[in-house]
N, CA, C and O atoms as a MOPAC input file, in Angstrom:
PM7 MOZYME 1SCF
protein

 N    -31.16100 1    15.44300 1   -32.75700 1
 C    -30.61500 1    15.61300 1   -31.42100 1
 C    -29.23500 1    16.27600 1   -31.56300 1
 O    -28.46400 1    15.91900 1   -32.45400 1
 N    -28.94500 1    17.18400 1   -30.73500 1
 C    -27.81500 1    17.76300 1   -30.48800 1
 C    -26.70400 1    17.34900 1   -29.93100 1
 O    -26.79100 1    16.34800 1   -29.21900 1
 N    -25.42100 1    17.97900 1   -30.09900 1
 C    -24.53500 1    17.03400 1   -29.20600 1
 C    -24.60500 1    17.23300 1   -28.34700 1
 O    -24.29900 1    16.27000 1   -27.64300 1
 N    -25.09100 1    18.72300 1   -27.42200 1
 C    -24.96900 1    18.88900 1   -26.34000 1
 C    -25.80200 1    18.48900 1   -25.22700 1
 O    -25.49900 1    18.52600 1   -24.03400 1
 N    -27.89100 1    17.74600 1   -26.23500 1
 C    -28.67900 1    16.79100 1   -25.45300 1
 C    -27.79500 1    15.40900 1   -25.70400 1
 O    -27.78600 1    14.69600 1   -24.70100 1
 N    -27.21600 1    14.99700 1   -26.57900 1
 C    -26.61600 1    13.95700 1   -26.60300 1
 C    -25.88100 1    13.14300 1   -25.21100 1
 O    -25.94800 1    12.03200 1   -24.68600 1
 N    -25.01500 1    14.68800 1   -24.94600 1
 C    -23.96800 1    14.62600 1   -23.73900 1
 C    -24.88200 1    14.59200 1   -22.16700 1
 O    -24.60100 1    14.01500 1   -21.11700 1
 N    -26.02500 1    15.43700 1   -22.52000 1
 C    -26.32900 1    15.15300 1   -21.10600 1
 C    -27.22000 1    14.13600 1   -20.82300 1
 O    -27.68600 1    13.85100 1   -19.71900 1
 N    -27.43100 1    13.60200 1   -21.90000 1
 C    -28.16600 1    12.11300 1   -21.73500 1
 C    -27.14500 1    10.98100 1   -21.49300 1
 O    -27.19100 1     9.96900 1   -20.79300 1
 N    -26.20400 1    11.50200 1   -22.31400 1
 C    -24.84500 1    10.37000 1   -21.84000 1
 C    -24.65900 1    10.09100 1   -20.60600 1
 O    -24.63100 1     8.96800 1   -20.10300 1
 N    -24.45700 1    11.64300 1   -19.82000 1
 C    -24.12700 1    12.07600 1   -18.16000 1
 C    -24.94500 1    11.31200 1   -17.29000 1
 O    -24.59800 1    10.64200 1   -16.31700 1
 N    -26.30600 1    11.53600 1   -17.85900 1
 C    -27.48300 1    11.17000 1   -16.76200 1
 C    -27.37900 1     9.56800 1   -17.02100 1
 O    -28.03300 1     8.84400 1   -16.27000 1
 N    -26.80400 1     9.13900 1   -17.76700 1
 C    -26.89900 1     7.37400 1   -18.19600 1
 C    -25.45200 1     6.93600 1   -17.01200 1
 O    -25.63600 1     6.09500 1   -16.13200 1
 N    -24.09100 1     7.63800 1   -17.18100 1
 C    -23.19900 1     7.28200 1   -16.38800 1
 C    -23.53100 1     7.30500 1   -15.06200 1
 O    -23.25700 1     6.24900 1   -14.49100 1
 N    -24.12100 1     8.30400 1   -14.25300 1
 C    -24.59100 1     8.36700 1   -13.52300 1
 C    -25.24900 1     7.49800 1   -13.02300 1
 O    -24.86900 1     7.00400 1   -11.96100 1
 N    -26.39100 1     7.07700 1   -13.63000 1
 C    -27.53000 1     6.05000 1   -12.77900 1
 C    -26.14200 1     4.59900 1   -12.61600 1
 O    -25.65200 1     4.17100 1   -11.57100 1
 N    -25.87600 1     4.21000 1   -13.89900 1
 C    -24.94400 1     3.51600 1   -13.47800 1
 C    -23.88800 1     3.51400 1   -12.46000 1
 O    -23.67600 1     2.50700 1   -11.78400 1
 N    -23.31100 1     4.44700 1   -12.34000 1
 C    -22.76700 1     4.34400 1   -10.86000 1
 C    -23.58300 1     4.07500 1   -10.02700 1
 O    -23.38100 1     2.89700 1    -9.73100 1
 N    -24.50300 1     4.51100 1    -9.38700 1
 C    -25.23200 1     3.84600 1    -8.73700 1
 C    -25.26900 1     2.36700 1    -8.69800 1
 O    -25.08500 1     1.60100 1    -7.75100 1
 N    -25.53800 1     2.14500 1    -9.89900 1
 C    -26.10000 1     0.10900 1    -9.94200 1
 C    -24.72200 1    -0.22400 1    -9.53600 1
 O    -24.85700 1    -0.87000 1    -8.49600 1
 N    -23.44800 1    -0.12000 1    -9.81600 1
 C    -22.57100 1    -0.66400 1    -9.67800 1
 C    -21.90000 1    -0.58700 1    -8.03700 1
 O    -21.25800 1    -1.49100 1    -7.50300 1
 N    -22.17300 1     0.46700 1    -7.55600 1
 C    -22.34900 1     0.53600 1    -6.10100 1
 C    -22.86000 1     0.07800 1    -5.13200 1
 O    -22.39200 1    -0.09700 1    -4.00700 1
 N    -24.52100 1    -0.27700 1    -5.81700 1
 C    -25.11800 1    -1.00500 1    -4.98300 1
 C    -24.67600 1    -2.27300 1    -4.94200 1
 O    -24.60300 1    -2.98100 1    -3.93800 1
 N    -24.20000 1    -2.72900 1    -6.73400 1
 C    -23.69400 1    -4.33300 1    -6.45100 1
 C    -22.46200 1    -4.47900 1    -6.30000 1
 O    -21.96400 1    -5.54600 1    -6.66100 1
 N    -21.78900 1    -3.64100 1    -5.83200 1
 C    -20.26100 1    -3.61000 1    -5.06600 1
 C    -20.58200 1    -3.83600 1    -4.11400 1
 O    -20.21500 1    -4.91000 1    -3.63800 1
 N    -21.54000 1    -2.84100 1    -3.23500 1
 C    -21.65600 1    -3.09900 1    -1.44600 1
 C    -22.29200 1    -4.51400 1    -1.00100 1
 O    -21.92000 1    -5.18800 1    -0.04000 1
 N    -23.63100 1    -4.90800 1    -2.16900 1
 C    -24.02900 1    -5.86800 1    -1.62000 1
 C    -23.40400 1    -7.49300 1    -2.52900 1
 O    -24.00800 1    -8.53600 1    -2.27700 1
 N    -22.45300 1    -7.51600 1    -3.32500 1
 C    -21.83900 1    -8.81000 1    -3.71100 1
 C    -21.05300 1    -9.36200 1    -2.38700 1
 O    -20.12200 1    -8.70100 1    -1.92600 1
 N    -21.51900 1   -10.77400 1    -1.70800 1
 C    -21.01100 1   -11.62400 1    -1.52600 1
 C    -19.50000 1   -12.58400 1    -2.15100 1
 O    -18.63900 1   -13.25100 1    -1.57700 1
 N    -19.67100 1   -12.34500 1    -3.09800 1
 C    -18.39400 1   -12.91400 1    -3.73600 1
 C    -17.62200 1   -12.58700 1    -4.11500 1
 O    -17.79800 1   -11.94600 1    -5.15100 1
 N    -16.30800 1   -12.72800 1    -3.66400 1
 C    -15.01300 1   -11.92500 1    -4.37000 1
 C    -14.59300 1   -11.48100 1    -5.29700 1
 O    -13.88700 1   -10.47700 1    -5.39000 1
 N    -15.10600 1   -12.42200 1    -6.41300 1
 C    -14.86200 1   -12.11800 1    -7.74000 1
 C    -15.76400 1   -11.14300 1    -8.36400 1
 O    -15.49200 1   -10.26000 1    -9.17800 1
 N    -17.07000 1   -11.51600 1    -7.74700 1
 C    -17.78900 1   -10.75800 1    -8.61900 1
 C    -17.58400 1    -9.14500 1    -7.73100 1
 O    -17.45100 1    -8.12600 1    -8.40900 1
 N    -17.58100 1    -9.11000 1    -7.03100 1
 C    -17.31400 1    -7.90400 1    -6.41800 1
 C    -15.92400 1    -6.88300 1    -7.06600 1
 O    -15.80200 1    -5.66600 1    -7.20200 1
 N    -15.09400 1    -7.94500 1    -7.33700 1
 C    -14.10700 1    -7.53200 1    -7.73700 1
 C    -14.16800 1    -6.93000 1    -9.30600 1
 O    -13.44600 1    -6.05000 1    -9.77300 1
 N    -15.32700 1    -7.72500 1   -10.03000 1
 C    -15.89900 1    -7.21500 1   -11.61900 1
 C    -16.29400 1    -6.10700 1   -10.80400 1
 O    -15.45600 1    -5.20500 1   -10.77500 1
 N    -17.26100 1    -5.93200 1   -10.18100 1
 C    -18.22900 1    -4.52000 1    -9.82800 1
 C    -17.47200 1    -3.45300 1   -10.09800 1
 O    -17.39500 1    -2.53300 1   -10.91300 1
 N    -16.90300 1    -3.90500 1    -9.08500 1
 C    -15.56100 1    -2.39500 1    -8.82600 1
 C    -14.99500 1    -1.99400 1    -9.96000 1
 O    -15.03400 1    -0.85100 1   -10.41700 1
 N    -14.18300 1    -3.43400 1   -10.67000 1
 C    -13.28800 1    -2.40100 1   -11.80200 1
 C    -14.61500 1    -1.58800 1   -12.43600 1
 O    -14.55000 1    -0.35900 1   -12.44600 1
 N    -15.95800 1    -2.31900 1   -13.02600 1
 C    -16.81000 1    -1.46300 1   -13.97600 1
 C    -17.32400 1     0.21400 1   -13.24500 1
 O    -17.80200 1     1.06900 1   -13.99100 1
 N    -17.12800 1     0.48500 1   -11.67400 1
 C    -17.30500 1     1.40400 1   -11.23700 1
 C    -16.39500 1     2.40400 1   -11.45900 1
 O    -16.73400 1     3.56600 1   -11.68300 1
 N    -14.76300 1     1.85900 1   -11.38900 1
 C    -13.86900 1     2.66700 1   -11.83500 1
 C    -13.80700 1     3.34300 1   -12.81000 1
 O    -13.46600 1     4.51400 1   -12.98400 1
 N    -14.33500 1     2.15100 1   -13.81400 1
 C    -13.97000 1     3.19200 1   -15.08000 1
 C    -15.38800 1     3.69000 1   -15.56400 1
 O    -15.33400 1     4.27500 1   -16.64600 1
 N    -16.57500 1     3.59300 1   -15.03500 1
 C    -17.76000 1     4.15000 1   -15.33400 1
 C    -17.29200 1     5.81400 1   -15.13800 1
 O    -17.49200 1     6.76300 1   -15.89500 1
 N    -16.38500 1     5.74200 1   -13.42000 1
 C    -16.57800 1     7.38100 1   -13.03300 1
 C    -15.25100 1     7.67500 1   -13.53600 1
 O    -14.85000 1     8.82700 1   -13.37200 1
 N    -14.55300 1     6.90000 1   -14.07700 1
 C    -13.79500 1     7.90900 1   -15.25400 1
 C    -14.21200 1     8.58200 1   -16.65000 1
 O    -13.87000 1     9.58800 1   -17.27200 1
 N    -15.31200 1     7.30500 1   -16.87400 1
 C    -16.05600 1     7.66300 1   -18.29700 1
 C    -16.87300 1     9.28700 1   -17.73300 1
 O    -16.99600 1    10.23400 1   -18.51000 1
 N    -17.17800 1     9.31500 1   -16.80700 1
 C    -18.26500 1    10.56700 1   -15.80300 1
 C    -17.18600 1    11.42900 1   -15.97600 1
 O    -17.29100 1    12.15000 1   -16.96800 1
 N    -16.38500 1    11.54200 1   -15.44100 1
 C    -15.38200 1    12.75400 1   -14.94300 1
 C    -14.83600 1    13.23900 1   -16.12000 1
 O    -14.38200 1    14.38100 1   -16.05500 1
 N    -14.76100 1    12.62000 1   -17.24800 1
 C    -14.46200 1    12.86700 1   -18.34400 1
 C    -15.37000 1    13.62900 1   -19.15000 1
 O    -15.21100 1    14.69100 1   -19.75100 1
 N    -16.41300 1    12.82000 1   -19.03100 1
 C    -17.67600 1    13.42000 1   -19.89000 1
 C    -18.21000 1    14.94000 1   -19.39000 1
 O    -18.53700 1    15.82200 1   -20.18500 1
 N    -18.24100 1    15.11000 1   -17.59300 1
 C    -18.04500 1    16.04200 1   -17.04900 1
 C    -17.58200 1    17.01600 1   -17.73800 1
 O    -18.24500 1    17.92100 1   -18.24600 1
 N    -15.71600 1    16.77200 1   -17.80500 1
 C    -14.81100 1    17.46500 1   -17.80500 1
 C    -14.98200 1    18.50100 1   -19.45700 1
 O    -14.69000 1    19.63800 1   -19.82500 1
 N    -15.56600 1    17.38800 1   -19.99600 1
 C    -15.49500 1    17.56400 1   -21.80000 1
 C    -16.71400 1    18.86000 1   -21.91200 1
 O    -16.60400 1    19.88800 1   -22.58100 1
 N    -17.95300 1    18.42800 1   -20.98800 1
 C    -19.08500 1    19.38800 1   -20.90400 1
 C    -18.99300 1    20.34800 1   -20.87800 1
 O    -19.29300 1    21.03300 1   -21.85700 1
 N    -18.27100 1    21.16600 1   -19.09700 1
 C    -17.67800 1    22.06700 1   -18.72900 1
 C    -16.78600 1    23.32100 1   -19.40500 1
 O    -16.73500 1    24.52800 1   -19.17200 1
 N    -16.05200 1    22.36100 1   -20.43500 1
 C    -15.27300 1    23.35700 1   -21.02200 1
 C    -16.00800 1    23.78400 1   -22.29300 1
 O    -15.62000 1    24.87200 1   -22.71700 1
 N    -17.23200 1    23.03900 1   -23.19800 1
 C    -17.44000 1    23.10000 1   -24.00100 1
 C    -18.75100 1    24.45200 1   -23.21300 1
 O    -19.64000 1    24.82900 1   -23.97700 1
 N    -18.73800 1    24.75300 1   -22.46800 1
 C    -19.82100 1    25.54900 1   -21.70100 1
 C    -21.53500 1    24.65900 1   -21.53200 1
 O    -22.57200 1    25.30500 1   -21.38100 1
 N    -21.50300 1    23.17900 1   -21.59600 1
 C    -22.74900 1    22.79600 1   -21.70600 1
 C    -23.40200 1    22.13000 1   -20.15700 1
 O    -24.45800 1    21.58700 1   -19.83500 1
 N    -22.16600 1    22.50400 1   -19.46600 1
 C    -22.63100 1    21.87100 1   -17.74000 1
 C    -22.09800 1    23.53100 1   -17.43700 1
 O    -21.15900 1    24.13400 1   -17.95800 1
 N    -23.02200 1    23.96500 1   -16.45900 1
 C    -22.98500 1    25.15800 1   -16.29600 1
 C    -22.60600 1    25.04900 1   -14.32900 1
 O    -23.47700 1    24.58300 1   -13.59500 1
 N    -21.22600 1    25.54600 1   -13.73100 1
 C    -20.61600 1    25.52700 1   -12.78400 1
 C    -21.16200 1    26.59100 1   -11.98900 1
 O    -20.91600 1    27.59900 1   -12.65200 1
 N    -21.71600 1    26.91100 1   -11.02900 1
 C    -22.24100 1    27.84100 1   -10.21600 1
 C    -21.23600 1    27.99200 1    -9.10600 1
 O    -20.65500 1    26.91100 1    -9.01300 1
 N    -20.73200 1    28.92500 1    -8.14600 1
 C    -19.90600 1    28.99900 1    -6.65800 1
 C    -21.12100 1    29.62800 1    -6.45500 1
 O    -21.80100 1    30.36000 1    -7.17500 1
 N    -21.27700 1    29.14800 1    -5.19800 1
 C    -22.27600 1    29.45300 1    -3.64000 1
 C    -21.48900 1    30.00800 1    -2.69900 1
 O    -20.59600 1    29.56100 1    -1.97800 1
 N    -22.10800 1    31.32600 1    -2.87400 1
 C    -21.60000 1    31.91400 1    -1.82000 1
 C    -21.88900 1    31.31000 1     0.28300 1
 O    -22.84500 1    30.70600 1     0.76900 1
 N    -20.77000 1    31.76500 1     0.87800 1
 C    -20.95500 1    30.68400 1     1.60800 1
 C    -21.89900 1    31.43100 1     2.70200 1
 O    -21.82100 1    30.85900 1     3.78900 1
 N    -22.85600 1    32.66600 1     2.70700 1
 C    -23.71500 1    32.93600 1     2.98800 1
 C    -24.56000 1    32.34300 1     2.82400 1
 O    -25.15200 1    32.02600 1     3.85600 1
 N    -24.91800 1    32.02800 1     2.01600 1
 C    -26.17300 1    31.35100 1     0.98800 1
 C    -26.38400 1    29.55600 1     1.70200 1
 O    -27.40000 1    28.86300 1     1.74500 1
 N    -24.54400 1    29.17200 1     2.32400 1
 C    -24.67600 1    28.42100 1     2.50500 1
 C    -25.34400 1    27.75800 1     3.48900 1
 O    -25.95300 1    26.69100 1     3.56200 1
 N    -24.94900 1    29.09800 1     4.59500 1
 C    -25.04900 1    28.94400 1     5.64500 1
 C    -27.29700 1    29.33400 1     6.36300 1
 O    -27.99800 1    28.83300 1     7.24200 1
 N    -27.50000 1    30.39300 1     5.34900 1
 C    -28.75500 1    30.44900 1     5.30100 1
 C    -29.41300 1    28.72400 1     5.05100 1
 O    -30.08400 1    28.47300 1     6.05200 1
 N    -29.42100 1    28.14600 1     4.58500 1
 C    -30.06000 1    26.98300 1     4.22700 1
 C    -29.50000 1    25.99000 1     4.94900 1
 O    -30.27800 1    25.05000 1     5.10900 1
 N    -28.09600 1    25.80400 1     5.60200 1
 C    -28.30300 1    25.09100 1     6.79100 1
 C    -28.34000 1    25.55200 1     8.08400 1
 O    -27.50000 1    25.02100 1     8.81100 1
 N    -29.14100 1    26.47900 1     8.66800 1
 C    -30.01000 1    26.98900 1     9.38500 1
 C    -31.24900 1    27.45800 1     9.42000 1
 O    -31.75000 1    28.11600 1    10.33100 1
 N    -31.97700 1    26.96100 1     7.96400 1
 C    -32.96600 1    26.22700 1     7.77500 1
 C    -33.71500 1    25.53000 1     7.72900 1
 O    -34.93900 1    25.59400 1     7.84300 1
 N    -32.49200 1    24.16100 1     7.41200 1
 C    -32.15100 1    22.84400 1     7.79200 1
 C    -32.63400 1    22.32400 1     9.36600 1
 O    -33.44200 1    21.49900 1     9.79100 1
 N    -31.70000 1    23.25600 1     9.95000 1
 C    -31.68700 1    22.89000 1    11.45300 1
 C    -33.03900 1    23.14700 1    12.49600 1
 O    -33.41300 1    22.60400 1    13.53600 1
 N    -33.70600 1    24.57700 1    11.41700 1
 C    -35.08300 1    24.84600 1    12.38900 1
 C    -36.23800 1    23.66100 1    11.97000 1
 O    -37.33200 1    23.89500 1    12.48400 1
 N    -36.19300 1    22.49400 1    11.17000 1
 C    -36.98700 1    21.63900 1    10.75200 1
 C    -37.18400 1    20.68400 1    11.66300 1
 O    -37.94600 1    19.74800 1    11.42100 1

């Protein structure tokens, strides 16, 4: 395995986790534990933004701009549905 499948298996792992930790942020009842949720969300999407950040420059997450034609075609696409 490569580092660069390495990294995006890493990505796709931080990811789902945010999720779980979101869901059990919104739905914890209890202060405390809510209060665990959160910090592990914080620093999950720092571990993300990082891992992101590290990708990006190494050229292995590939950044696209949309033109805002393009944008606008597909939400008036959107809208004829």
């Amino acid at each position: 395995m490569n580092e660069q499948l390495l990294f995006e298996n890493y990505l796709l792992v931080l990811k789902s986790s945010v999720e779980v930790y979101v869901h059990g942020t919104l739905e914890s009842s209890n202060i405390s534990n809510r209060a665990l949720l959160k910090s592990g969300l914080d620093k999950t999407m720092i571990s993300q933004a990082d891992t992101y950040d590290m990708m990006v420059k190494y050229g292995w997450y590939k950044v696209q701009n949309i033109k805002s034609s393009e944008i606008s075609k597909t939400l008036k696409k959107v809208k004829e549905q």
